[in-house]
C-alpha positions as CSV (number, residue, x, y, z in Angstrom):
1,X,22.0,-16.8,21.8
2,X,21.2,-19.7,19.2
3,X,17.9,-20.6,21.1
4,X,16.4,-17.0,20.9
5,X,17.4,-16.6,17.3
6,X,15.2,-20.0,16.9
7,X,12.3,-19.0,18.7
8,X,12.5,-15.1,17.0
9,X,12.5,-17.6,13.4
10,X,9.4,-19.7,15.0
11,X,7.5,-16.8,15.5
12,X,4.8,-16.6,13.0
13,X,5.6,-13.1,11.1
14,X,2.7,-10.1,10.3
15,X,1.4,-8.8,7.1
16,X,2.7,-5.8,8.6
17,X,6.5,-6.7,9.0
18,X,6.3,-8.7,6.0
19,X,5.6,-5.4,4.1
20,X,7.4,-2.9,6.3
21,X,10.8,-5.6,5.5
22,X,10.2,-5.8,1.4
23,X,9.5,-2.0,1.2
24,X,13.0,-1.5,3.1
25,X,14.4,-4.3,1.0
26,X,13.7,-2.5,-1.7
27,X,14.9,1.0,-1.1
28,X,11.8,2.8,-0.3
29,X,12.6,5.1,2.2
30,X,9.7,7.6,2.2
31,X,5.8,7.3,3.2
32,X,3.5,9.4,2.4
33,X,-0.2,8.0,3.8
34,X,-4.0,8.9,5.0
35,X,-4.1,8.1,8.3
36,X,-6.1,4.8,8.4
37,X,-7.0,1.8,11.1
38,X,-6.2,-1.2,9.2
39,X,-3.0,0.3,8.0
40,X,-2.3,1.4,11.4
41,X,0.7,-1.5,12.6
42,X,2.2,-1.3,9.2
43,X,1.8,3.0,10.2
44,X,3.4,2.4,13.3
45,X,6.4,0.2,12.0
46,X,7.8,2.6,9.3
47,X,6.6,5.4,11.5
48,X,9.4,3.7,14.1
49,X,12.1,2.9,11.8
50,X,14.7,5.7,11.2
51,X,15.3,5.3,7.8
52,X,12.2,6.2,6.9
53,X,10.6,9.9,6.4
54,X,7.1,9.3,6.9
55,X,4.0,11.9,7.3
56,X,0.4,12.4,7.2
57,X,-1.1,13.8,3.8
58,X,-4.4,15.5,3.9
59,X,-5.3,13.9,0.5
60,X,-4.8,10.8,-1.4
61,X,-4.1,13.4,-4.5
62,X,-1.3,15.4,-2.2
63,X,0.3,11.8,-1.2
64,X,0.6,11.1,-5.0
65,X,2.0,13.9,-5.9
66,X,4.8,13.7,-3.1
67,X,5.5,10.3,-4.1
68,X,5.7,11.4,-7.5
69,X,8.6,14.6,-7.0
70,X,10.3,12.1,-4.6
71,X,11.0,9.7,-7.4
72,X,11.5,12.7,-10.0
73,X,14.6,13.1,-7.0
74,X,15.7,9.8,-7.3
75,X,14.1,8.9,-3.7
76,X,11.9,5.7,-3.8
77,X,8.3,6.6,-1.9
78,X,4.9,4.9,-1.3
79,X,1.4,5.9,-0.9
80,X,-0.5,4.0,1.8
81,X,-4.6,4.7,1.8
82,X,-7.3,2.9,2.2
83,X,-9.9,2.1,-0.1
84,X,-12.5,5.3,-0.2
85,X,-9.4,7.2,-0.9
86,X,-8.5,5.9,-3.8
87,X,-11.7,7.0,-5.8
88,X,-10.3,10.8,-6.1
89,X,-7.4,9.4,-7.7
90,X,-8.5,9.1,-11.1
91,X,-7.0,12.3,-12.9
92,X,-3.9,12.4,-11.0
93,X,-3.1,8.7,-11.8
94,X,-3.5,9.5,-15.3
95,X,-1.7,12.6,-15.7
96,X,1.2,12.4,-13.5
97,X,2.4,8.9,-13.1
98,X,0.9,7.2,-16.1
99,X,1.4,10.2,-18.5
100,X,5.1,10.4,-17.3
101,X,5.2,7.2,-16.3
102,X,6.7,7.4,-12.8
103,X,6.7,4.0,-10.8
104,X,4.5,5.4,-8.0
105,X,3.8,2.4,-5.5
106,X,0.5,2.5,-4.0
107,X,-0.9,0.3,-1.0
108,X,-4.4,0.5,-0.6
109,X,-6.0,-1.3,2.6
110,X,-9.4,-2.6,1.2
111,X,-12.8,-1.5,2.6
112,X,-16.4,-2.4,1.0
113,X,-16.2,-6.3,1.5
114,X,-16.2,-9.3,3.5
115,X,-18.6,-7.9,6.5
116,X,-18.3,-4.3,5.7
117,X,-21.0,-2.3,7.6
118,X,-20.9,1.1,5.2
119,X,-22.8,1.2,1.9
120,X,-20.2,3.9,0.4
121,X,-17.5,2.1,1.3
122,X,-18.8,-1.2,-1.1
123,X,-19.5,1.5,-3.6
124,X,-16.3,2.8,-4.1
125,X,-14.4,-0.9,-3.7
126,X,-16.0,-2.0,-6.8
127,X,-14.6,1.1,-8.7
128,X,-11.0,0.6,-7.6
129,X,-9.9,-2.6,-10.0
130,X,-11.8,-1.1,-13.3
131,X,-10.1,1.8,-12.9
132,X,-6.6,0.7,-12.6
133,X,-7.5,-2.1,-15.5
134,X,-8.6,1.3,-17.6
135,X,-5.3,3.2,-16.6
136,X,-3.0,-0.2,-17.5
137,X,-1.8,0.5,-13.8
138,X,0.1,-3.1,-12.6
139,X,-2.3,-4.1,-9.7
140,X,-2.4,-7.0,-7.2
141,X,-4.7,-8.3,-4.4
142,X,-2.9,-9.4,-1.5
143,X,-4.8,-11.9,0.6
144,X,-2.6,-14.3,2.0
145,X,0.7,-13.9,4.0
146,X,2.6,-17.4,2.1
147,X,2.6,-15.0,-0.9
148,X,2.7,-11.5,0.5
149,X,6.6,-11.0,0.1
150,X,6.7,-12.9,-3.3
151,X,4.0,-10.2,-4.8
152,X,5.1,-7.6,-2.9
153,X,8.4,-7.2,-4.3
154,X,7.8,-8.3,-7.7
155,X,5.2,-5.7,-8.0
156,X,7.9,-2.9,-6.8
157,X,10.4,-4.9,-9.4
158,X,8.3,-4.5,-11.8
159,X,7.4,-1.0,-11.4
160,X,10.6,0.0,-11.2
161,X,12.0,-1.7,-14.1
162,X,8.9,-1.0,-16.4
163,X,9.0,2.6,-15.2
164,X,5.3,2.3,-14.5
165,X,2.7,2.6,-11.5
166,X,1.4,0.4,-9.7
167,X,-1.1,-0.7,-6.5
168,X,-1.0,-3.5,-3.9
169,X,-4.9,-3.9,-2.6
170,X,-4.6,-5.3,0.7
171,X,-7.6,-7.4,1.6
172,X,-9.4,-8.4,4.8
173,X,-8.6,-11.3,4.5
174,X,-4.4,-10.3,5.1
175,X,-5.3,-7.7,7.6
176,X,-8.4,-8.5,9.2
177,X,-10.4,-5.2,7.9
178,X,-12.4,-3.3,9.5
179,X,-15.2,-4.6,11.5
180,X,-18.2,-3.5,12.6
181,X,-19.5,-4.1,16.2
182,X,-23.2,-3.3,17.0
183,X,-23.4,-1.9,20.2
């Protein structure tokens, strides 16, 4: 028993179970996401654990919203999207969750950068920061996985106590992005 408990500690852990144990850590119990590929593991693992309700929105705006009523409930949610998503999110941002200033936790896998292979995508990545910095929306860019718990739940802390949004960008260079592969 005590060997496999040290070689289960040895194992180098995932940006992915890093964030699926913080979010459970911290009480959030529903997920509310745009199907995406980088976000996929992290998908799969709250998707697997019972505690969790999670489903498929058709919009970023919808996911937002849910999140938003679940709170008003006194249920803890996130919205996982990626990037591109995030650029219909302006209006809703500021007059649900800002205005009424619900701690809606967003995490927002980043396209547009480091090798990305679609112009609109790097379009609407440079939008993303500016517009949280004009909404006063808490944000963070997580890149590496020393630090990913540490900012993870501080953000949620944060949020929580401030009664105020905010948005975890996860970069490529956590999850690997997406990349392209000429053919």
């Amino acid at each position: 028993m005590m060997i496999a408990a040290l070689e289960t500690e040895s194992l180098p852990r995932s940006w992915h179970s890093v964030l699926h144990g913080v979010l459970v850590a911290n009480d959030i119990r529903l997920a509310a996401y745009v199907p995406d590929n980088v976000l996929r593991p992290l998908l799969a693992d709250i998707d697997a654990d019972p505690s969790f309700d999670a489903f498929a929105v058709t919009r970023e705006e919808e996911g937002l919203g849910i999140v938003c009523g679940a709170w008003m409930s006194g249920l803890r949610g996130v919205l996982l999207m990626q990037s591109s998503g995030f650029a219909t999110l302006a209006n809703v941002l500021a007059s649900l969750p800002v205005a009424f200033q619900i701690p809606a936790l967003m995490i927002i896998s980043e396209r547009g950068t480091l090798g990305e292979f679609n112009y609109g995508q790097a379009l609407v990545c440079k939008t993303i920061r500016p517009v949280l910095d004009s909404l006063a929306v808490e944000h963070h860019t997580c890149s590496r996985l020393d630090e990913l718990e540490f900012v993870v739940d501080r953000t949620i802390r944060q949020a929580i106590a401030t009664q105020a949004p905010a948005a975890l960008i996860l970069s490529p260079l956590l999850t690997g992005g997406k990349v392209f592969r000429p053919t």
